[in-house]
C-alpha positions as CSV (number, residue, x, y, z in Angstrom):
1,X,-30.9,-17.0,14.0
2,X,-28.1,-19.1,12.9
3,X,-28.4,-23.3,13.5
4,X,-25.9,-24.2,14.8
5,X,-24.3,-27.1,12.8
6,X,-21.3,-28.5,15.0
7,X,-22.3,-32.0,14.9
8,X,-23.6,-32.2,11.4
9,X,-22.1,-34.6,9.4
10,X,-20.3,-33.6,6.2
11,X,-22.2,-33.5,3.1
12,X,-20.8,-35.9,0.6
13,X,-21.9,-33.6,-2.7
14,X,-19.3,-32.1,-4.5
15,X,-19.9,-28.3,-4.4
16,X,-16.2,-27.1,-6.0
17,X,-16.5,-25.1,-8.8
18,X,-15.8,-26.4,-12.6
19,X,-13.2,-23.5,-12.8
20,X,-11.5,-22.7,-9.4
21,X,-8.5,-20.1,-9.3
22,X,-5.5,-21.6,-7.8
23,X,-4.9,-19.2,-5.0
24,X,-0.9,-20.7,-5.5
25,X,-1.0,-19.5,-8.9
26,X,-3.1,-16.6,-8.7
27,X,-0.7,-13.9,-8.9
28,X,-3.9,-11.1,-7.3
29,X,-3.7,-13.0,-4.8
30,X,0.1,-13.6,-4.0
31,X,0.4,-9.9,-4.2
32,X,-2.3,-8.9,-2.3
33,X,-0.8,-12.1,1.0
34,X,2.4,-10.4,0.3
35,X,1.1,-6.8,1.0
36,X,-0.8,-7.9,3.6
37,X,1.9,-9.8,5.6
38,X,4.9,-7.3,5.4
39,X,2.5,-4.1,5.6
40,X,0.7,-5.6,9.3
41,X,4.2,-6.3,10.3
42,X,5.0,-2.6,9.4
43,X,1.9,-1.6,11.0
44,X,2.6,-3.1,14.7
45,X,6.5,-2.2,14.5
46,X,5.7,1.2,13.3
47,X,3.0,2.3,15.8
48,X,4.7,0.4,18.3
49,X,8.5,2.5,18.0
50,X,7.5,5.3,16.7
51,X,3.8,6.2,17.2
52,X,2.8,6.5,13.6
53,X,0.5,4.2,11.1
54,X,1.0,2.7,7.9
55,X,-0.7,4.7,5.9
56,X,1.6,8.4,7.7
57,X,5.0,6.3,7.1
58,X,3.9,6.4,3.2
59,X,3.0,9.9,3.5
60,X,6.2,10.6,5.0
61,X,7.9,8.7,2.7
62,X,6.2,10.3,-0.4
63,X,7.1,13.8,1.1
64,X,11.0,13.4,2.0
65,X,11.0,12.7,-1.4
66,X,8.8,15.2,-3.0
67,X,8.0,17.8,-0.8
68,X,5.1,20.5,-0.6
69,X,2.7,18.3,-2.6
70,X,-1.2,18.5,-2.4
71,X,-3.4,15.9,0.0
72,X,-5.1,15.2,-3.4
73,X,-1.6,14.2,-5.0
74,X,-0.8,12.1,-2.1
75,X,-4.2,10.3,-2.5
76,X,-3.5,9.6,-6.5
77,X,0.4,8.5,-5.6
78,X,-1.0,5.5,-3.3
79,X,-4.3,5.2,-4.8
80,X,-5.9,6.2,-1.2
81,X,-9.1,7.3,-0.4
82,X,-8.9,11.3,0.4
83,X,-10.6,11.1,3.5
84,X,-7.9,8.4,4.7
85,X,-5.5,10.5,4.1
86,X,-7.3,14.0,5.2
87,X,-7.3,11.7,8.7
88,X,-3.4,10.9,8.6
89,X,-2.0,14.5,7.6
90,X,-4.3,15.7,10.5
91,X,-2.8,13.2,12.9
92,X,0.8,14.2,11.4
93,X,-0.2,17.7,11.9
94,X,-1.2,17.7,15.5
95,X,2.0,15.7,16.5
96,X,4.3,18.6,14.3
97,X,5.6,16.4,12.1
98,X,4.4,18.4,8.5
99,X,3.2,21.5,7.8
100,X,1.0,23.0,5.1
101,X,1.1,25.9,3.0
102,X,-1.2,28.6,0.9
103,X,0.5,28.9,-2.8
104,X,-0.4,32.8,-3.5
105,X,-4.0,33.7,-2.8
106,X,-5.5,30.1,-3.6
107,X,-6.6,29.3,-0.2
108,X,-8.2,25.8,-1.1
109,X,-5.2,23.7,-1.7
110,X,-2.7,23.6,0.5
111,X,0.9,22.3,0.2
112,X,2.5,20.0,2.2
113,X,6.2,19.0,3.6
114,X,7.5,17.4,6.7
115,X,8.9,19.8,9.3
116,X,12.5,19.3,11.0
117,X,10.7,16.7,13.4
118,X,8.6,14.6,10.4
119,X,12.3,14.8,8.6
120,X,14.3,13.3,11.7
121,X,11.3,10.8,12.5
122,X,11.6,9.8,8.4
123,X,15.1,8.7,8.6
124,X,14.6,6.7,11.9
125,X,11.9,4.9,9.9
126,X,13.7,4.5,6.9
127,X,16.8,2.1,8.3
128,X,13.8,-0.4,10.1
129,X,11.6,-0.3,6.3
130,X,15.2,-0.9,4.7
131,X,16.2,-3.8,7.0
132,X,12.8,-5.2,6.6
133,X,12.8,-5.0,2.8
134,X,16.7,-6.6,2.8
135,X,15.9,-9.3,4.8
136,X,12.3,-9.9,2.3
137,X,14.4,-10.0,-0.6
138,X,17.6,-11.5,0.8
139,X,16.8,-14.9,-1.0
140,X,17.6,-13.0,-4.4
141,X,20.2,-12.2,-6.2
142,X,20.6,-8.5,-7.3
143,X,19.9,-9.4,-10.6
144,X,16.5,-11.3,-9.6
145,X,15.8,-8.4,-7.4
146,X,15.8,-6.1,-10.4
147,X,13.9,-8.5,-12.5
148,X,11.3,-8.2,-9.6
149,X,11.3,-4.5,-9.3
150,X,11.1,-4.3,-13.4
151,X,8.3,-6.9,-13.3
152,X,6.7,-5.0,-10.4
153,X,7.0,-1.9,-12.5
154,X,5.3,-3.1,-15.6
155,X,2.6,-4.3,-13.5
156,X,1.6,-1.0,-12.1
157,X,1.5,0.5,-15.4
158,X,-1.5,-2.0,-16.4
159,X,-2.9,-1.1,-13.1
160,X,-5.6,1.5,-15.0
161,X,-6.6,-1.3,-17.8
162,X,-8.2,-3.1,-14.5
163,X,-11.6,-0.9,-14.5
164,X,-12.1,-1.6,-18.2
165,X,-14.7,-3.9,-19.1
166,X,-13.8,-8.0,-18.9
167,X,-14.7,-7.9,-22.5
168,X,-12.0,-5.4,-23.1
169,X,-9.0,-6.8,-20.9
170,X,-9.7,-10.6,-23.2
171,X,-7.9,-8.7,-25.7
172,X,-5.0,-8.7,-23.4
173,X,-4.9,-12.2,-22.5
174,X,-5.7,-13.6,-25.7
175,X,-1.9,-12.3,-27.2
């Protein structure tokens, strides 16, 4: 059982850390606010209009532009978990908005696209997640914008170097 400590005074020992990150500095974490903020407003405007989540507007937004891909190729693409998205192409199935296919006799991995319905439901999605990200990057000019996007870029590609060892990434930030 917890005690409950509402009208404890205030200790007056210094517990802070010799080496605190500076969350305002902490680029992790400015990223991961960032995500956070725009993809729960997503979230509520997307479920809200249109009956879909998050993680099926990516889906659909990975398939208008690549169509008939594999469930395990959408999970590498956004890094998901297959079951996550085993759960959203179900969903998208049962309200006709993809549909899967059998490549020749293999009859374990199945293909994916949007149907005529996921397509049309796609580009009413597409002018709200465009207004959203004009108005987030409205404070930047086009040339900042780019810088961002390039930056952004570079990022990701150093994204696999993250499940090395410490040891191993001190290379990196010794340069």
């Amino acid at each position: 059982m917890t005690k409950d400590h509402s009208d404890a005074t205030v200790p007056s020992d210094d517990r802070r850390s010799k080496n605190p990150i500076v969350l305002d500095n902490y680029v992790p974490a400015l990223l991961t606010h960032l995500a956070l903020k725009v993809s729960g407003g997503a979230a509520a405007i997307y479920r809200r209009q249109f009956g879909v989540s998050v993680t099926d507007w990516r889906i659909m937004a990975l398939l208008a532009g690549e169509p008939w891909m594999t469930a395990g190729r959408v999970s590498e693409m956004y890094g998901y978990d297959k079951a996550a998205v085993s759960r959203s192409l179900a969903a998208m199935l049962g309200k006709g908005l993809i549909e899967t296919r059998f490549q020749g006799n293999n009859r374990r991995r199945q293909y994916i696209a949007l149907t005529a319905a996921g397509l049309k439901l796609h580009d009413e999605i597409v002018k709200i997640a465009l207004a959203r990200e004009a108005f987030l990057v409205a404070g930047l000019t086009a040339d900042e914008r780019a810088e961002l996007v390039r930056l952004l870029t570079r990022m990701s590609s150093a994204i696999p170097g993250l499940t090395g060892e410490p040891a191993a990434m001190a290379t990196v930030t010794d340069n």
